[in-house]
VOPAVEX-259314 format. One record per residue (C-alpha): residue number from 1; chain; x, y, z. Coordinates in steps of 0.2 Angstrom, whole numbers, padded with zeros to 4 digits. Each point is the difference from the previous one (the first is absolute). Example, Ala and Ser with C-alpha at 12.3 -4.5 7.8 and 13.67 -1.06 7.14 Angstrom:
BEGIN
<node 1 "A" <0062 -0022 0039>>
<node 2 "A" <0006 0017 -0003>>
This chain:
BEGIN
<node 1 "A" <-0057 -0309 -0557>>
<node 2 "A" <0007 -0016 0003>>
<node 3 "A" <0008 -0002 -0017>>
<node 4 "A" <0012 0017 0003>>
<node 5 "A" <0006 -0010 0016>>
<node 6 "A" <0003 -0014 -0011>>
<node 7 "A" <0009 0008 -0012>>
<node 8 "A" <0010 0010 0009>>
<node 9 "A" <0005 -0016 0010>>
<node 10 "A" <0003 -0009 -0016>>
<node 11 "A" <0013 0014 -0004>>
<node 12 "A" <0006 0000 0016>>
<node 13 "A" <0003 -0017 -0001>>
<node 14 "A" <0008 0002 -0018>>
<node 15 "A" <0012 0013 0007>>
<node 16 "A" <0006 -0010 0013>>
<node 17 "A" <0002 -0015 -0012>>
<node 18 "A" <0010 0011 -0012>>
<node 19 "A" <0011 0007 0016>>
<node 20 "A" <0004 -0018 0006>>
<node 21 "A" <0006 -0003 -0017>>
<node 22 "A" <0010 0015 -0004>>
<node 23 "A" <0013 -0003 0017>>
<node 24 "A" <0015 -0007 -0003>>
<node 25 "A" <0000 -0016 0008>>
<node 26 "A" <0017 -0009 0008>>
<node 27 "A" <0007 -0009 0012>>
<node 28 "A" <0000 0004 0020>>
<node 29 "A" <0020 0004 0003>>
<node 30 "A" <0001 -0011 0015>>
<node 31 "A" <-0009 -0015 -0004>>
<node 32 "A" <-0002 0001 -0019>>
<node 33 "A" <-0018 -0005 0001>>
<node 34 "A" <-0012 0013 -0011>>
<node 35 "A" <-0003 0016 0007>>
<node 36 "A" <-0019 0004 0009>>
<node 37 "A" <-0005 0019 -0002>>
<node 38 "A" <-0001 0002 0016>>
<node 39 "A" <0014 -0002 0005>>
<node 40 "A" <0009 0005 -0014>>
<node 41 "A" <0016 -0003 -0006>>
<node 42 "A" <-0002 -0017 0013>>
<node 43 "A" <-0012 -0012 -0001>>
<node 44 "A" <-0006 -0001 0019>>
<node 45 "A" <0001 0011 0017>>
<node 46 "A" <0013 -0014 0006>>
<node 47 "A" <0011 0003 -0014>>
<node 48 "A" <-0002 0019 0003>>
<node 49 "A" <0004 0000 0017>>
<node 50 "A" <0016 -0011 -0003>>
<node 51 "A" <0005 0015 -0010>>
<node 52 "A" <-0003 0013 0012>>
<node 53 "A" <0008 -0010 0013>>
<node 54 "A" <0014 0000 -0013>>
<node 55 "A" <0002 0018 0000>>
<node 56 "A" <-0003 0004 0019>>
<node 57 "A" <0012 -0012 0004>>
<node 58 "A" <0016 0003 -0013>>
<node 59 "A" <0000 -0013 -0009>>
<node 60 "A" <-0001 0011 -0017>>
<node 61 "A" <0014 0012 0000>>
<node 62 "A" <0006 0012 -0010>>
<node 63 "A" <0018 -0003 -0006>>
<node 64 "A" <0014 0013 0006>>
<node 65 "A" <0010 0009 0014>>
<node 66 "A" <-0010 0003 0016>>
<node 67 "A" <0013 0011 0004>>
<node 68 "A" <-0002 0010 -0014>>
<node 69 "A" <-0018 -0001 0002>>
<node 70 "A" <-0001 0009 0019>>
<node 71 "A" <0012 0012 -0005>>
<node 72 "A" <-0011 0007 -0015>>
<node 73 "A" <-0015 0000 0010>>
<node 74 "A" <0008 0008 0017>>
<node 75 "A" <0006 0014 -0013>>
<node 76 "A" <-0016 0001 -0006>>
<node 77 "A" <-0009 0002 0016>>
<node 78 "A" <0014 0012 0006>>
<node 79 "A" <-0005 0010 -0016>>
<node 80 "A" <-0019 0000 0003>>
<node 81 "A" <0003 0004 0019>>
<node 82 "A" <0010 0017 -0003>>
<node 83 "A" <-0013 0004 -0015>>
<node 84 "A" <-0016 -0003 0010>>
<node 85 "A" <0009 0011 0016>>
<node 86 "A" <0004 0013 -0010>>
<node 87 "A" <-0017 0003 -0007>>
<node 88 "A" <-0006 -0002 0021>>
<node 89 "A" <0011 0015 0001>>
<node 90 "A" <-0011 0013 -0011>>
């Protein structure tokens, strides 16, 4: 019985060797040091955090016309408000 644990270990262990070496490897965005699986595409939780932190603050931004942006979505809310009570009203 303890050979079939063993073998199937061995073939577990074979799997995740051929996984390891099938993912694309690079470089952490931030830091350019090589990226850790788990914490994929950086290569630590620092690095990842600096990122959110990034995100949640504004420091990444889309490029265009805020303007522009608010009145689009306004439109669309006004839109989705007289949808939603119009099907209220059936």
């Amino acid at each position: 019985m303890t050979e079939g644990r063993n073998s199937v270990n061995a073939q577990d262990r074979l799997t995740q060797d051929r996984l390891k070496k099938s993912k694309k490897t690079g470089k952490c965005p931030l830091c350019k040091k090589e990226i850790v699986h788990d914490f994929r595409p950086f290569c630590s939780k620092r690095c990842k955090m600096v990122d959110l932190y990034k995100w949640v603050s504004g420091h990444y931004v889309i490029p265009g016309d805020p303007n522009q942006v608010l009145e689009v979505e306004e439109k669309e809310a006004k839109e989705e408000w007289q949808s939603s009570s119009v099907d209220d009203d059936f």
